[in-house]
LOBAMI-126252 format. One line per 4 residues: their letters; for each residue x, y, z of C-alpha. Coordinates in nm, 4 decimals, always signed. Each point is the difference from the previous one (the first is absolute). Example, Ala and Ser with C-alpha at 12.3 -4.5 7.8 and 13.67 -1.06 7.14 Angstrom:
BEGIN
AS) +1.2300/-0.4500/+0.7800 | +0.1370/+0.3440/-0.0660
# end
This chain:
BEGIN
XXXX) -5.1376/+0.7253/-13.5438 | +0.0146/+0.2470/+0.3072 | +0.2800/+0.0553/+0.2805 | -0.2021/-0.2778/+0.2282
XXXX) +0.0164/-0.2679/-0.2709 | +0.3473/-0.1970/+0.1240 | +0.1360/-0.0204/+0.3049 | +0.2880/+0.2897/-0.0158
XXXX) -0.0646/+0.3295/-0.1829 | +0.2729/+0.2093/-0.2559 | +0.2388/+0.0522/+0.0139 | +0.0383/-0.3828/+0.0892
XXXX) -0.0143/-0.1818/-0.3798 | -0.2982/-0.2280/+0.1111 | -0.3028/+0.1931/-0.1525 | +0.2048/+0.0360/-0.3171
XXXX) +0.0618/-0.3602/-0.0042 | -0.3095/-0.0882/+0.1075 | -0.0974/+0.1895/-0.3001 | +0.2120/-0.1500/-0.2362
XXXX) -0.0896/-0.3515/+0.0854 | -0.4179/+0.0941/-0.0222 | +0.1213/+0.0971/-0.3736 | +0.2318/-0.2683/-0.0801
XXXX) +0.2575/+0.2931/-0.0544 | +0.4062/-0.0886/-0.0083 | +0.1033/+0.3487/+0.2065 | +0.3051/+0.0010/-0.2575
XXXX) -0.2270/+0.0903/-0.2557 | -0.2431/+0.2194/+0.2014 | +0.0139/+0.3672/+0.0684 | -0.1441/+0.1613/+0.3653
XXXX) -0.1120/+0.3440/-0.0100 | -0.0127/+0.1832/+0.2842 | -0.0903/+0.3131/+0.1309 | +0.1743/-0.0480/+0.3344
XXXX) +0.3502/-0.0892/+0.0767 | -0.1335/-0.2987/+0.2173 | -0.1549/-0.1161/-0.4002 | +0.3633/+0.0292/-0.0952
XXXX) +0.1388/-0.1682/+0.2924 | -0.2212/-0.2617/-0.0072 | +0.0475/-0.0762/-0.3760 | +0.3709/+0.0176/-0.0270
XXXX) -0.0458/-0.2544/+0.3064 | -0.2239/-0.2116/-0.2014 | +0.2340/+0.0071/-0.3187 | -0.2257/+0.2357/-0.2316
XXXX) +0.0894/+0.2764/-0.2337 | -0.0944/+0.2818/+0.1994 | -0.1300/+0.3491/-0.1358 | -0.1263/+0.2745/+0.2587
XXXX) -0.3277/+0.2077/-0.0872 | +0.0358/+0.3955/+0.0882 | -0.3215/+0.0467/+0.0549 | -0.2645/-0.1563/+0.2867
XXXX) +0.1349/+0.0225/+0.3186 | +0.2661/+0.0786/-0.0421 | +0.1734/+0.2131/+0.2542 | +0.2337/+0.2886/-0.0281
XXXX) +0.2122/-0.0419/+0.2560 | +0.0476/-0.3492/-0.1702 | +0.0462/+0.0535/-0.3751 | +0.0298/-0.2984/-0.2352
XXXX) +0.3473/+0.1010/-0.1058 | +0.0984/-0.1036/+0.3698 | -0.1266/-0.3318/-0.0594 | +0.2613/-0.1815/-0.2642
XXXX) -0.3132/-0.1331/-0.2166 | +0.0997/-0.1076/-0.3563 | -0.2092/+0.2922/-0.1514 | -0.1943/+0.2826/+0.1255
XXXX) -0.3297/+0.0708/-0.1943 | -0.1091/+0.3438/+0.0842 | -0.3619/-0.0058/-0.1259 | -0.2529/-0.2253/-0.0459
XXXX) -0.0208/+0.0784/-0.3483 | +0.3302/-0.1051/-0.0737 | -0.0312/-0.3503/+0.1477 | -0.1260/-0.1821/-0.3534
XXXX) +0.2662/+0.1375/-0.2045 | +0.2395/-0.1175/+0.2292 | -0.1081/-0.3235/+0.0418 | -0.0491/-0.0265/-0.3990
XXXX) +0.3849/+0.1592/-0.0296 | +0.1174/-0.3134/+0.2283 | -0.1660/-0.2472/-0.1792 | +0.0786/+0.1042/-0.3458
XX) +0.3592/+0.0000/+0.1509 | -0.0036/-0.3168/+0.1013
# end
């Protein structure tokens, strides 16, 4: 999916749920991850869990701590134990 794929672009909710809906996803049980606080915005919007990447494009005059995601994963690396540490949670 790219930003030209619905008719509004984050941080409206419409990609996400456009996304959802091409995966048959509940967004009470899915998780956004973002690397932009538009991916937040537009996920809390949509109803997701919503974790912010710090890496990618992130910009740093617009830190993910600014952006009230659910988590903050710092690295890449550290993305599959989290997700493992959630669902063994769960």
């Amino acid at each position: 999916m790219s930003g030209d794929t619905t008719a509004r672009a984050k941080p409206d909710p419409l990609p996400v749920r456009h996304a959802l809906q091409q995966l048959d996803a509940e967004a009470t049980q899915s998780l956004m991850i973002g690397d932009d606080h538009r991916d937040i915005l537009a996920g809390r919007a949509a109803g997701t869990q919503c974790w912010a990447a710090g890496w990618g494009y992130v910009e740093a005059q617009h830190p993910p701590e600014n952006w009230e995601a659910d988590e903050i994963i710092t690295r890449s690396e550290l993305l599959q134990s989290a997700l493992f540490h959630v669902h063994t949670a769960q």
